[in-house]
Backbone bond lengths (Angstrom), bond angles and torsions (degrees), N, CA, C in turn:
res aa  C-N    CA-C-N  psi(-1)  N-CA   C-N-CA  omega(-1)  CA-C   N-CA-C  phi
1 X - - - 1.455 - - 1.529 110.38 -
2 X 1.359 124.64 -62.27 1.462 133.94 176.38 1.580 107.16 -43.96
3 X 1.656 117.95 -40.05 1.553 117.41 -175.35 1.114 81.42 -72.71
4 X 1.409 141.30 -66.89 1.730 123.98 -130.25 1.632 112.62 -73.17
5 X 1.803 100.77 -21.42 1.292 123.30 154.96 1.845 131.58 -35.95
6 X 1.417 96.50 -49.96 1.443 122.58 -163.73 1.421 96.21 -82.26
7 X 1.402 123.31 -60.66 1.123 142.25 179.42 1.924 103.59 -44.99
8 X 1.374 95.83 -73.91 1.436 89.84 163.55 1.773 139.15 -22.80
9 X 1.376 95.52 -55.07 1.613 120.76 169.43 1.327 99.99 -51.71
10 X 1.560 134.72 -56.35 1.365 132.71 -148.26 1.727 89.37 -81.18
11 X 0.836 115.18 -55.62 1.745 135.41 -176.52 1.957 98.81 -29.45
12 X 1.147 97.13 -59.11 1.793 116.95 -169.62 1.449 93.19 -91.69
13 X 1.220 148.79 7.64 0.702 141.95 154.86 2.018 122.91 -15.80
14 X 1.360 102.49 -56.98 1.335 114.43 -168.01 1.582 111.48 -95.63
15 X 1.448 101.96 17.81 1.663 122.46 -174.87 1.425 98.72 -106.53
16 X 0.966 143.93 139.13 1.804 112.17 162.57 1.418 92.04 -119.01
17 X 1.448 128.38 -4.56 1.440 115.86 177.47 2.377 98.98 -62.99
18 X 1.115 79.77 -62.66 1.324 101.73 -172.61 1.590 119.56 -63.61
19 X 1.446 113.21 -23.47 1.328 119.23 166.80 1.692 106.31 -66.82
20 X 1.828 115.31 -47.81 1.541 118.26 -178.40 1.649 120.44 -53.48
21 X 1.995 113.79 -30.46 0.819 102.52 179.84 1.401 113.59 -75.78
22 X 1.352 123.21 -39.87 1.254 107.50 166.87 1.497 163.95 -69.62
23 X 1.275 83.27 -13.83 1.886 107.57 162.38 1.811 94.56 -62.71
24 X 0.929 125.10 -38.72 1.671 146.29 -165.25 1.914 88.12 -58.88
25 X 1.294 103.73 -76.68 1.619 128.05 -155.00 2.159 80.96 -66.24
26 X 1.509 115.36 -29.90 1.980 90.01 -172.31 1.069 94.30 -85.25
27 X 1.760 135.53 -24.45 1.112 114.82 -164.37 1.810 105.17 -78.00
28 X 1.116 120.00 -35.02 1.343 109.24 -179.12 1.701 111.03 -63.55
29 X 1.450 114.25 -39.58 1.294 105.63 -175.08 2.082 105.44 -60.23
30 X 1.176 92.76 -34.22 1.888 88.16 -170.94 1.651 112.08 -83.46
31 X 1.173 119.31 -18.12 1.206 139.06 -168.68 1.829 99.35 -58.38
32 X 1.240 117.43 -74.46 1.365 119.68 147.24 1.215 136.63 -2.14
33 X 1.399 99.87 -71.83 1.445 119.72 -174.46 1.500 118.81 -63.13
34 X 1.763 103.92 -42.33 1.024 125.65 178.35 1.705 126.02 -42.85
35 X 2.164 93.51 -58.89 1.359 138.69 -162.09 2.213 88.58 -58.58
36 X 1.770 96.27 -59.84 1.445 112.08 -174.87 1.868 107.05 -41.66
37 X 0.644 94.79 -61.47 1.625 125.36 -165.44 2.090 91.98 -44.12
38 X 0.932 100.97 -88.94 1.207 128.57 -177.59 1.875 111.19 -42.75
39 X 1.420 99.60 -50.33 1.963 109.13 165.45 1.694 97.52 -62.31
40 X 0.932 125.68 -37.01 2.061 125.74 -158.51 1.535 81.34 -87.86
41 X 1.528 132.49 -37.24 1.578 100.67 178.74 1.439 113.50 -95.72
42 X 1.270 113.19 -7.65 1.495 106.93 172.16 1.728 99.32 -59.78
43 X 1.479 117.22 -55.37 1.885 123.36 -151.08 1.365 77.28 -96.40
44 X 1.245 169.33 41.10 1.469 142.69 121.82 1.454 119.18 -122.08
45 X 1.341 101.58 -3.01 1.684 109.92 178.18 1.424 125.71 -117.76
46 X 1.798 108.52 -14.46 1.383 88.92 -168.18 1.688 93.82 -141.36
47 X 1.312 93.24 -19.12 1.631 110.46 -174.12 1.745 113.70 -35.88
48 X 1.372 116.51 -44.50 1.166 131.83 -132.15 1.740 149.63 97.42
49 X 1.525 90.08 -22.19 1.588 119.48 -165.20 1.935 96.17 -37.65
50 X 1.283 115.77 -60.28 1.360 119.97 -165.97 1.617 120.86 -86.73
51 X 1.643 100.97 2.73 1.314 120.94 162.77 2.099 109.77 -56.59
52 X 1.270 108.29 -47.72 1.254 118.63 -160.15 1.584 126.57 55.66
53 X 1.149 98.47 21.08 1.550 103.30 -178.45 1.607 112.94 -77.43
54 X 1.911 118.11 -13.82 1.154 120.26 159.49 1.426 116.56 -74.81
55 X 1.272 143.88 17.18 1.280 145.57 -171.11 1.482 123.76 -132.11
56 X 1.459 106.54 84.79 1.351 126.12 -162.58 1.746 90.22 -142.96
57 X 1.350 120.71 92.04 1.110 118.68 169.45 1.653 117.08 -147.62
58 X 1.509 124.00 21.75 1.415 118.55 121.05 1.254 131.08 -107.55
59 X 1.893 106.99 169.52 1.731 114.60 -159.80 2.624 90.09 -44.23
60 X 1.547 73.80 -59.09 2.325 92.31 -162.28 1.664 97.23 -82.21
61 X 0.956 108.87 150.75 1.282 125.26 157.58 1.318 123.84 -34.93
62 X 1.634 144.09 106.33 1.316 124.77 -149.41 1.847 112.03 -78.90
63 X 1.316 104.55 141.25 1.745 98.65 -166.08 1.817 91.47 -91.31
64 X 1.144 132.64 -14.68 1.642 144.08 178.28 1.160 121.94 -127.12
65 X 1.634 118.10 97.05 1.313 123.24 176.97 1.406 128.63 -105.09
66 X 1.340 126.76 102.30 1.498 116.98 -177.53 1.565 117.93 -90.08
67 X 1.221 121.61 117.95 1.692 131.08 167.76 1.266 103.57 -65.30
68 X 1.734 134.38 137.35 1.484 111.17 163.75 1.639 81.21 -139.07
69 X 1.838 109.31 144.33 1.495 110.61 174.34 1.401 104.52 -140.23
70 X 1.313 104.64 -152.13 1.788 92.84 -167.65 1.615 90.99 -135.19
71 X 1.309 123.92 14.57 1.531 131.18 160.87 1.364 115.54 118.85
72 X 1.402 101.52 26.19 1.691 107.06 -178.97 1.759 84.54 -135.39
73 X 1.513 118.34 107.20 1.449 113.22 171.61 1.552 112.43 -107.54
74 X 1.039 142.17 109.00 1.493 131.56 151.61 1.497 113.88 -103.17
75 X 0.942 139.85 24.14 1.241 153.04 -159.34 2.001 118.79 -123.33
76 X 0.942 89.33 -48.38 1.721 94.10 -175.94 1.403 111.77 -55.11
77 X 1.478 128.16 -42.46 1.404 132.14 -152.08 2.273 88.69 -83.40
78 X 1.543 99.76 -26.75 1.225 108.21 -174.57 1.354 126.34 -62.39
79 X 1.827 100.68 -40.40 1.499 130.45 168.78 1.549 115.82 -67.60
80 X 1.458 109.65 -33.12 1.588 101.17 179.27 1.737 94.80 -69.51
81 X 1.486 109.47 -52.97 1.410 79.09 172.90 1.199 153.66 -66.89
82 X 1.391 125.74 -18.82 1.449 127.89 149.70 1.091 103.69 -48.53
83 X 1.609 137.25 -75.08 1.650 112.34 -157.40 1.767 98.81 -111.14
84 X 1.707 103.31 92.87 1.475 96.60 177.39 1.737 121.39 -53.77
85 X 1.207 105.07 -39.10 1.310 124.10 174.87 1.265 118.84 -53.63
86 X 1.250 132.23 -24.45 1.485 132.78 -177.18 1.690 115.19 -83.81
87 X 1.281 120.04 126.50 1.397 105.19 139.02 1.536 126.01 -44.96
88 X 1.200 105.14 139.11 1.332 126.48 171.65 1.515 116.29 -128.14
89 X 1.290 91.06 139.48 1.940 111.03 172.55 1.140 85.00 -132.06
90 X 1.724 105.41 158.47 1.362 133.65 -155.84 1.751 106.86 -148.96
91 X 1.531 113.08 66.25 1.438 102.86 172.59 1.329 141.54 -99.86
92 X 1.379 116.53 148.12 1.822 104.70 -150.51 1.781 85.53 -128.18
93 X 1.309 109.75 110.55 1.452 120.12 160.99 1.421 120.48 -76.51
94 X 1.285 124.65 22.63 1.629 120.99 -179.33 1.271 114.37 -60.02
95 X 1.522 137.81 144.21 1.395 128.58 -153.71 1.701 79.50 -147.22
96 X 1.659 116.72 125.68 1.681 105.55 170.00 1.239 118.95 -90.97
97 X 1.406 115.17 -5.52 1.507 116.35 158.49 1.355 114.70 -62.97
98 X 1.459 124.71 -52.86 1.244 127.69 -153.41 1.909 101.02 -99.61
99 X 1.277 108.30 -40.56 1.565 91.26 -177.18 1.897 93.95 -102.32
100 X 1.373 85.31 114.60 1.429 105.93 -174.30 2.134 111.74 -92.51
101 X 0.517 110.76 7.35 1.549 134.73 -139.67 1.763 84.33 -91.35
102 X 1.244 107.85 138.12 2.165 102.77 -175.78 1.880 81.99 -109.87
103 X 0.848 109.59 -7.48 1.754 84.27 160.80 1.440 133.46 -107.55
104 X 1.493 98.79 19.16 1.638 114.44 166.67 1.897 88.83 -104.57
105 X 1.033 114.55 -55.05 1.564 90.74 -179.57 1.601 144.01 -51.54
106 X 1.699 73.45 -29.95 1.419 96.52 -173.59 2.100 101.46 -64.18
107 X 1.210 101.85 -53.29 1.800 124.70 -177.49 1.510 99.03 -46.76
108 X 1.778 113.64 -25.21 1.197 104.26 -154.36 1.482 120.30 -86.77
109 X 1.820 103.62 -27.11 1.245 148.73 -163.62 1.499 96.47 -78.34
110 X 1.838 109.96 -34.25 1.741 96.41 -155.40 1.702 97.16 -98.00
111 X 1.629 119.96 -26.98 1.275 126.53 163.90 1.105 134.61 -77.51
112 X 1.153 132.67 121.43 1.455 127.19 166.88 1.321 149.04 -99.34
113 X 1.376 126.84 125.38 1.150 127.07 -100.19 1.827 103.16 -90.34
114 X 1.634 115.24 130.22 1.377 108.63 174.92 1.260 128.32 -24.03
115 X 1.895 116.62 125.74 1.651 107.52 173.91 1.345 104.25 -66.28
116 X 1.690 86.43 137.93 1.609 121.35 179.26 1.498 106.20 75.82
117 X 0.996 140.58 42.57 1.526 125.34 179.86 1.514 93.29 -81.25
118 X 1.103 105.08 175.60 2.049 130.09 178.77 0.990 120.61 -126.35
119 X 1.189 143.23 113.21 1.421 151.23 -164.04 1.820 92.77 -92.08
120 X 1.147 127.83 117.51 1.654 141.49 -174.24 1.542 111.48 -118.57
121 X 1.117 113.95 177.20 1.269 132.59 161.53 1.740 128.22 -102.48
122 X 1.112 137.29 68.93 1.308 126.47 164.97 1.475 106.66 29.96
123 X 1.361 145.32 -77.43 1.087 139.38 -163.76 1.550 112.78 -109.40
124 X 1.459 106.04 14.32 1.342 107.53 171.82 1.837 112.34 -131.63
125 X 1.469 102.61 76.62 1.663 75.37 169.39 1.316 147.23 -96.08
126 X 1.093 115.97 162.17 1.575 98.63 -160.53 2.144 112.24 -84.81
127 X 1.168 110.35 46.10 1.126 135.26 -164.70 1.727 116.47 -101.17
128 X 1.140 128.02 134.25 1.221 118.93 -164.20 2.089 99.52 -90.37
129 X 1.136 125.01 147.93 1.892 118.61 -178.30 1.638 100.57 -75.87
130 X 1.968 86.12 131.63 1.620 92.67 168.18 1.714 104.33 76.05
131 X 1.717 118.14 17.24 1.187 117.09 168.74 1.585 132.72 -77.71
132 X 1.365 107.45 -41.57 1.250 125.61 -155.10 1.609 109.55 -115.98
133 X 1.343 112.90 152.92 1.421 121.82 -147.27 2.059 96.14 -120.41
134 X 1.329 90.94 -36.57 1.494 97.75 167.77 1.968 120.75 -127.05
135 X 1.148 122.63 141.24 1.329 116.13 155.81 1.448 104.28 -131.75
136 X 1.506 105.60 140.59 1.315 114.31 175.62 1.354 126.22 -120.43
137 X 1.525 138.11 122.11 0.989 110.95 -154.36 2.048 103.08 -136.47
138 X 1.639 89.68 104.09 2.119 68.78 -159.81 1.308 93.15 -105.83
139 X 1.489 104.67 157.17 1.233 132.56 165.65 1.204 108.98 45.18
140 X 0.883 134.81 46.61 2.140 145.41 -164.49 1.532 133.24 -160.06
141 X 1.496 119.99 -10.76 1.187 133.00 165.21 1.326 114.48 -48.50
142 X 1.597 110.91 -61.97 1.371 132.70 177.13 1.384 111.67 -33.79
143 X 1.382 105.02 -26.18 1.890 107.22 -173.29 1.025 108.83 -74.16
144 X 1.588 136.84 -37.50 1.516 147.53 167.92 1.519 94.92 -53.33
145 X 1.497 115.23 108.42 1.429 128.11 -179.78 1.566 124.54 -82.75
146 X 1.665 82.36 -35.25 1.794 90.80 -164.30 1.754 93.56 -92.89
147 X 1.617 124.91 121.85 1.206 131.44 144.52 1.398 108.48 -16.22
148 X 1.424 160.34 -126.46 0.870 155.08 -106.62 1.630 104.86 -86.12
149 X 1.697 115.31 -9.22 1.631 91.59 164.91 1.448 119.25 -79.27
150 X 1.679 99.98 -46.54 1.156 111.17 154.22 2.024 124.20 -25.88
151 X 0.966 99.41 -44.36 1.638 86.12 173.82 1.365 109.56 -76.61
152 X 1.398 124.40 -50.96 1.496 129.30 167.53 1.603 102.59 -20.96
153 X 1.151 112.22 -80.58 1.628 135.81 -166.29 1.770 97.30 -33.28
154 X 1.279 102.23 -69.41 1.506 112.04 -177.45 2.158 105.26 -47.69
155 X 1.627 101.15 -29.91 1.102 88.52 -165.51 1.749 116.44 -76.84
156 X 1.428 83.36 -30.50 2.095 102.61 166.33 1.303 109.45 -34.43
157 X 1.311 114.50 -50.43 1.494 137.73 -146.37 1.637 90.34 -88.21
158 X 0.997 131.78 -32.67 1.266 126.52 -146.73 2.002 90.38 -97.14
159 X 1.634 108.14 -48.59 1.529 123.66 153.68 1.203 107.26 -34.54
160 X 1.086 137.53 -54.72 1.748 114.89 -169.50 1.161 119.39 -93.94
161 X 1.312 134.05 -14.99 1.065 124.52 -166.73 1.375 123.68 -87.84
162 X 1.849 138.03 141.46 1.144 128.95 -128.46 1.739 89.58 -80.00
163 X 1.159 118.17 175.18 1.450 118.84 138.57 1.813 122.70 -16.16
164 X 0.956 106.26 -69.03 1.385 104.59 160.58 1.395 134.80 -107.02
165 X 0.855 116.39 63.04 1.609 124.26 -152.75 1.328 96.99 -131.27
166 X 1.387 108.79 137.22 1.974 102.96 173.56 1.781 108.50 -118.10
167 X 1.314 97.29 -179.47 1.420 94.76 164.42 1.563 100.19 -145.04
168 X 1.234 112.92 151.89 1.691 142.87 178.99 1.225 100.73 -86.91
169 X 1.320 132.35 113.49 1.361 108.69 148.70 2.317 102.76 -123.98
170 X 1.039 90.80 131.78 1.521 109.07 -174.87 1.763 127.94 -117.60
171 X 1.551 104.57 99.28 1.133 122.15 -175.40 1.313 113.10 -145.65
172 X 1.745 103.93 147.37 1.519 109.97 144.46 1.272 134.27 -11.89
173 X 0.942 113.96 163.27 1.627 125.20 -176.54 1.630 111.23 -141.03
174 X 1.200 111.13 144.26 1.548 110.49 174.94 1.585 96.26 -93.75
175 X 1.461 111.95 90.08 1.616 112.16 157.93 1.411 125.00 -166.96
176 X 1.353 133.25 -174.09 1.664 116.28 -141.32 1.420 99.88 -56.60
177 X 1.430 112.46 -25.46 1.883 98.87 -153.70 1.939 97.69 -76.47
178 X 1.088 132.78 -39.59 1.466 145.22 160.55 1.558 111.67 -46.12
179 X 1.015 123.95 -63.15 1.501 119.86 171.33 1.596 97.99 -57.57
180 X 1.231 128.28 -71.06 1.808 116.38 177.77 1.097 101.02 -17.63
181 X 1.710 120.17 -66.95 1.667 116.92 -168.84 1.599 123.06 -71.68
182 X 1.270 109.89 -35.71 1.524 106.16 171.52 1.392 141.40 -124.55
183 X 1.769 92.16 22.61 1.304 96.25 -170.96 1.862 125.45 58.50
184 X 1.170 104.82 -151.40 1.536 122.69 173.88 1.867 95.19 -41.79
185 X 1.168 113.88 -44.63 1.499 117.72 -177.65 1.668 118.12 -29.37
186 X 1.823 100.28 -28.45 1.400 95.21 -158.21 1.599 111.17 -91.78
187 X 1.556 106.76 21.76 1.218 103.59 -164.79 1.701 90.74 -88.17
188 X 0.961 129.40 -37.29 1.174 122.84 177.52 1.737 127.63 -61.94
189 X 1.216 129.64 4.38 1.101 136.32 108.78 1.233 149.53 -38.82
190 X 1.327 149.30 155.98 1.765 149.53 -175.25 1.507 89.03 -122.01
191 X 1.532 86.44 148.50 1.667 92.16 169.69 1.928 118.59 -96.20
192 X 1.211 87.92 -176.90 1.808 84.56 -165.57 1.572 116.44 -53.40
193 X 1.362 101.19 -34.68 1.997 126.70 177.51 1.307 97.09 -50.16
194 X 1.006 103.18 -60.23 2.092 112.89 178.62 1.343 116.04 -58.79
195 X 1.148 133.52 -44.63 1.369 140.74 163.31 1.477 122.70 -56.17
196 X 1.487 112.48 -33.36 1.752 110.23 -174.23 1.436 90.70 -95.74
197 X 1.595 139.91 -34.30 1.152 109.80 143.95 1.231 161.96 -33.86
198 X 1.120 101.18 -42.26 1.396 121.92 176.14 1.525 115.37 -74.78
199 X 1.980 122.12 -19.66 1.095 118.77 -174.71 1.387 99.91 -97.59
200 X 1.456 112.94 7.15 1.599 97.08 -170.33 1.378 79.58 -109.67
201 X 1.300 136.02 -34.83 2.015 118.49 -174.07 1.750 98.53 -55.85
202 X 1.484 108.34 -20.36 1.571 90.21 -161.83 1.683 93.51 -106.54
203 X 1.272 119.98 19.41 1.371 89.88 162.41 1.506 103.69 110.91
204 X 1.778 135.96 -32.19 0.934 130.68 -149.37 1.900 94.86 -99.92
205 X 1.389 96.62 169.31 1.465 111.17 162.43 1.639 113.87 -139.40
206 X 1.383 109.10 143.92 1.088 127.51 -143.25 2.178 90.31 -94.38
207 X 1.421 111.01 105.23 1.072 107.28 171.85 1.623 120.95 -102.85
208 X 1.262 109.89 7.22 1.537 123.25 -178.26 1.368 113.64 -150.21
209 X 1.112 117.20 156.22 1.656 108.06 144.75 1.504 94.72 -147.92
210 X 1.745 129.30 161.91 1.068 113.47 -163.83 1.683 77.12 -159.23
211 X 1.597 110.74 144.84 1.382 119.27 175.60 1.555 111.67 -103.28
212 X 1.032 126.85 57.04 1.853 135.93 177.49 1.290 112.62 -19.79
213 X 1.549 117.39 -49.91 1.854 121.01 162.55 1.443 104.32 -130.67
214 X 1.199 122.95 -142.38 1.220 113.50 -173.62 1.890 86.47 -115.51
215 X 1.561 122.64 9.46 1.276 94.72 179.08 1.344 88.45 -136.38
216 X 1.774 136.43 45.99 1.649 150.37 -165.74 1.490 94.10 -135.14
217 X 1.512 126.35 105.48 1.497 89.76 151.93 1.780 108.20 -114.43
218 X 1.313 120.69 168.04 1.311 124.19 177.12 1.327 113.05 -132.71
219 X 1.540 109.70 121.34 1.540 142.30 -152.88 1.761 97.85 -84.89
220 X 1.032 150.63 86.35 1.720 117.72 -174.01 1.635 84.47 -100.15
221 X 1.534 117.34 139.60 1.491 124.37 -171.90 1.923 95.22 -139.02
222 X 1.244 110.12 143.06 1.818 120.74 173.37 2.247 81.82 -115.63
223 X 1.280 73.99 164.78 1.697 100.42 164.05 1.393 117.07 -90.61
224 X 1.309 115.10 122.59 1.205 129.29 -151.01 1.576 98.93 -62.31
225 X 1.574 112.57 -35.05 1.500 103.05 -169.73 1.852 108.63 -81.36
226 X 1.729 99.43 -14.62 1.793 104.88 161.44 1.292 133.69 -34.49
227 X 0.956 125.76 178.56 1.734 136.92 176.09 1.736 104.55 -100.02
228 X 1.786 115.99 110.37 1.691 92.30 169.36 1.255 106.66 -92.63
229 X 1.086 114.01 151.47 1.480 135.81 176.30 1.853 116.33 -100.20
């Protein structure tokens, strides 16, 4: 599109009515692209986001940490280092029926995949109840499409976690500052309304919320029948 664009430009060249509209029609097409590009390295490159130094949300240091993603991990090798001390499990619910998406395959092809990860089910984890002290869940909820697995999932989550134990879950948002960055993109996101719903069908209560950039938010949720601290 942008070449047939350019090409265009050279073509009208000797038009300038018709050359203006089209410098007009690349700049909007790149304008976008540009805006995207540049927000994704601000919030994954410079932000802090993969620092984890915002993620201090039990009283002790957690001795059980579960990663869960949807088959794109950069995160786990990050988490052992924040909590060297913790066990860690590493589970990846990616489904190739269901996440159809060529830039989860693509992510999937160029990373390789945490030792020992577990390939799970959304509503089945392979997790023992009242185990785990942390769950973390970034940028990957959103992939659970269908509402009611999605509540399941949250409800897993809500099952393992100790008495005092929380879970993270960290995503996008469908709202102006996300559409600024991705346009139409942001439909594939839920908005925050949808999310505190969704933690109360599954059980959770909302002991944080935290804005990481202005287009990060971070959910920290205990199990309602848990202990808050």
């Amino acid at each position: 599109m942008v070449l047939l664009l350019a090409v265009g430009i050279g073509v009208a060249s000797d038009h300038p009515a018709w050359r203006l509209g089209l410098w007009l029609i690349l700049l909007a097409v790149l304008l976008p692209t540009v805006v995207s590009l540049l927000i994704s390295w601000y919030v994954y490159d410079i932000s802090g986001l993969y620092g984890f130094r915002w993620l201090s949300c039990t009283a002790a240091p957690p001795q059980r940490v579960v990663n869960i993603h949807a088959g794109f991990d950069e995160t786990s090798a990050l988490l052992r280092q924040r909590f060297p001390g913790a066990a860690l499990r590493v589970l990846d619910f990616y489904d190739p029926a269901e996440h159809t998406e060529i830039s989860i395959r693509r992510a999937r092809a160029a990373i390789t995949p945490y030792p020992g990860t577990e390939a799970v089910r959304p509503a089945q984890l392979s997790l023992a109840t009242a185990s785990i002290d942390l769950v973390v869940v970034m940028l990957a909820a959103h992939e659970i499409r269908h509402p009611a697995q999605r509540v399941a999932f949250l409800c897993e989550i809500g099952r393992v976690l100790t008495p005092n134990g929380r879970a993270v879950v960290v995503e996008h948002l469908r709202d102006s500052a996300n559409f600024m960055a991705y346009t139409v993109g942001f439909l594939h996101f839920y908005s925050r309304a949808t999310w505190l719903a969704a933690f109360r069908a599954g059980g959770l209560r909302l002991e944080r919320e935290q804005k990481l950039t202005r287009f990060i938010s971070a959910f920290t949720l205990s199990a309602i029948n848990g202990t808050a601290s």
